[in-house]
C-alpha positions in Angstrom: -73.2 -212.4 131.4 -75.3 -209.6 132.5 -72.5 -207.1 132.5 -72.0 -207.5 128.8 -75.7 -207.1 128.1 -75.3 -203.9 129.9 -71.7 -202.9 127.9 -73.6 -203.3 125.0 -77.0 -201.1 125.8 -74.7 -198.4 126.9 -72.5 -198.6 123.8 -75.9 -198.4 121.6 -77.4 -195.8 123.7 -73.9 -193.7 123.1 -73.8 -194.2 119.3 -78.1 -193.6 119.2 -76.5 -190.2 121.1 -74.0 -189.5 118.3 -75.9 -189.8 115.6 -79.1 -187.7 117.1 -76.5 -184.4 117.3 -75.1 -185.0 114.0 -78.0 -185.1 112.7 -79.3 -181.7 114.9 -75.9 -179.9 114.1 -76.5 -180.5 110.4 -80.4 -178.8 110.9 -78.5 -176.2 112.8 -75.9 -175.4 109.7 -78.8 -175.5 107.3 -80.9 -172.9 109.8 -78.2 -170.7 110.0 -77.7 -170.6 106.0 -80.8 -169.8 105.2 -81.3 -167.0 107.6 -78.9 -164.6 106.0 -79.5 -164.0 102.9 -77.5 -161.5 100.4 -80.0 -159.1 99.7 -81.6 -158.0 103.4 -78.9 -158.3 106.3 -80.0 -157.4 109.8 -77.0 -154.7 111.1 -75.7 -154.5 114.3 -74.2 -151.3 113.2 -77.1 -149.5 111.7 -79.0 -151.0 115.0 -76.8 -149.2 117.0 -77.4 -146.0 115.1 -80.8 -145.9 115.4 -80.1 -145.9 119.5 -78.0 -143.1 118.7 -80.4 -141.3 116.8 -83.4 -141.7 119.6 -80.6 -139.6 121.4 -80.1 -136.8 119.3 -81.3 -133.5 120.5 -83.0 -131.4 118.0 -83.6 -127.7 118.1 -87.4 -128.2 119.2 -88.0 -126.8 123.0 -91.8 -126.7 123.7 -91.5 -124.7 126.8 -89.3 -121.8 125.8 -86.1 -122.8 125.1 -85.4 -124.5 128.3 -85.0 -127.7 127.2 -84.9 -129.4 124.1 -86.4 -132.4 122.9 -84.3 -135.8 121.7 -85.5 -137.6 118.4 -87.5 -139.9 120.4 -89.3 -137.5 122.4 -90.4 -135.6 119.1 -91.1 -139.1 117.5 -93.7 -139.5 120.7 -95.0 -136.0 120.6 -95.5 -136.8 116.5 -97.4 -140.4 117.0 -99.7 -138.6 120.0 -100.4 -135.8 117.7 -99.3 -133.1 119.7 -98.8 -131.1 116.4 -98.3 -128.1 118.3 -95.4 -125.6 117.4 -91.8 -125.4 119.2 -91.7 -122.5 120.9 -88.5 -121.5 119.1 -89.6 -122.9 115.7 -93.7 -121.3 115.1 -93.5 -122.3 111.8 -93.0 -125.8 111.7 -94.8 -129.0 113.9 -93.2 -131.3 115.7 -93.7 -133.7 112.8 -92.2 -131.6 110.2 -89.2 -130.7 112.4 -88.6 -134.7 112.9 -88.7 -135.6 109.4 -86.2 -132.7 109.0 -84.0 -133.3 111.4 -84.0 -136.9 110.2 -83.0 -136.5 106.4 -80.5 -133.1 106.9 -78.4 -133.8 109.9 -78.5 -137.5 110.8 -78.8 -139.4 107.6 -77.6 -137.7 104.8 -74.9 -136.4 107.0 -71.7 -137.0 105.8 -70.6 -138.3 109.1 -72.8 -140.7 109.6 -73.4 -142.5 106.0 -71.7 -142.3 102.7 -75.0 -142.1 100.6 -74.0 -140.8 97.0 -73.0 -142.6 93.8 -71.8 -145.9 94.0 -69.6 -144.8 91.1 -68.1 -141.9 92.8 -66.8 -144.3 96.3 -69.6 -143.6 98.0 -70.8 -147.2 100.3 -74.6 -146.9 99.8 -76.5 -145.1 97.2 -79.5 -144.5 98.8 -81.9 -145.5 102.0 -85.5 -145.5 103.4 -86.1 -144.6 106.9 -89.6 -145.6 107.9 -91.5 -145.2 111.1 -94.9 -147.2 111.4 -97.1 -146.1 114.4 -99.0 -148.8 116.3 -101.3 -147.5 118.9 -102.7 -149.6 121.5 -106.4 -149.3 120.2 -107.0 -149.2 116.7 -104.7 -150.1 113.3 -101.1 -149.2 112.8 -100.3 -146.9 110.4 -97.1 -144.7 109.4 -95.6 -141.7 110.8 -94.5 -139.8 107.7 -96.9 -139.4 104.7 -94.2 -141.3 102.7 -91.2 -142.8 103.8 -88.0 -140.5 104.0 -86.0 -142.0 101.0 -83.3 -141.7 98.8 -82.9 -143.6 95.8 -82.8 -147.0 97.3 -82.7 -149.9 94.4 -83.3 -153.5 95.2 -79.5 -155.1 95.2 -78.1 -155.2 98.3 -79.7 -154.2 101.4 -78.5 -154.0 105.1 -80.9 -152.3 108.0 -82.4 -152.6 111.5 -85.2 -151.7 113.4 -86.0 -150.1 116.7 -89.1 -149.7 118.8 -90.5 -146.4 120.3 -92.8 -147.2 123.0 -95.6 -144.1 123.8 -98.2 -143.9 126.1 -101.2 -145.0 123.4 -98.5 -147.7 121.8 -95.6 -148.5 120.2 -93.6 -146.9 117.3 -91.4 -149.1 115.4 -88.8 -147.0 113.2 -86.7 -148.9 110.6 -83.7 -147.6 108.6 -82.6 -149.6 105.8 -79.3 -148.9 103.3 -79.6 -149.8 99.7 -76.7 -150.4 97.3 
């Protein structure tokens, strides 16, 4: 007699089992749902890019042309405000040059993105690439007077974000693509 009482409190405690991760798988498929919604999509691919970009070395050198500063160095130099002048370059700051050399050759390059008229084939017609400066002591605020953009409407939107850590804090740069 006891065994069957047991049978039975293991056969209850199996189906209490069953229907506890049904009823978590179904939370789970409704999570996931929500989360991705059509008009702002986390990329992997534009994530990726923005490592890329960090990467890129620019045609800044502040000791003489010896070496030349990546896009991340210039994004710390800008957010520390070392304005000071490349040495090869006495006409711009480092800020200027990195807003520059963001828009012209890594964005708008045809290589990277195909920003244009929807209408003419092109896959995005436009983006904002943001960086917003968070120092340590005091409140964040952005890098760029205004965010480098390009016609960038509300309907579709795919992008990623990247951190920038500095010695007074953290820089969090965003690029997002617009259709």
């Amino acid at each position: 007699m006891k065994s069957k009482k047991a049978q039975e409190e293991m056969v209850g405690f199996v189906l209490i089992m069953l229907v506890v991760a049904v009823i978590f798988l179904v939370f789970i498929a409704i999570f996931i749902r929500k989360g991705f919604t059509d008009t702002d999509v986390e990329s992997i691919e534009i994530s990726h890019f923005l490592d890329s970009m960090l990467e890129y070395t620019t045609e800044c050198s502040l000791d003489g042309g010896y070496t030349y500063l990546n896009v991340g160095d210039l994004f710390r130099e800008c957010a520390d405000n070392n304005l000071a002048n490349c040495k090869n370059n006495a006409e711009e700051t480092t800020c200027e040059i990195l807003a520059r050399t963001i828009e012209e050759n890594l964005i708008e390059n045809k290589k990277s993105w195909s920003i244009g008229s929807l209408s003419d084939g092109h896959q995005y017609g436009g983006y904002v690439f943001d960086a917003l400066y968070d120092p340590d002591q005091g409140e964040p605020n952005p890098l760029f007077d205004k965010p480098i953009s390009k016609s960038c409407a509300e309907l579709f939107k795919r992008g990623s974000d990247k951190p920038v850590y500095t010695q007074g804090g953290k820089i969090t740069i965003s690029l997002t693509l617009c259709r």
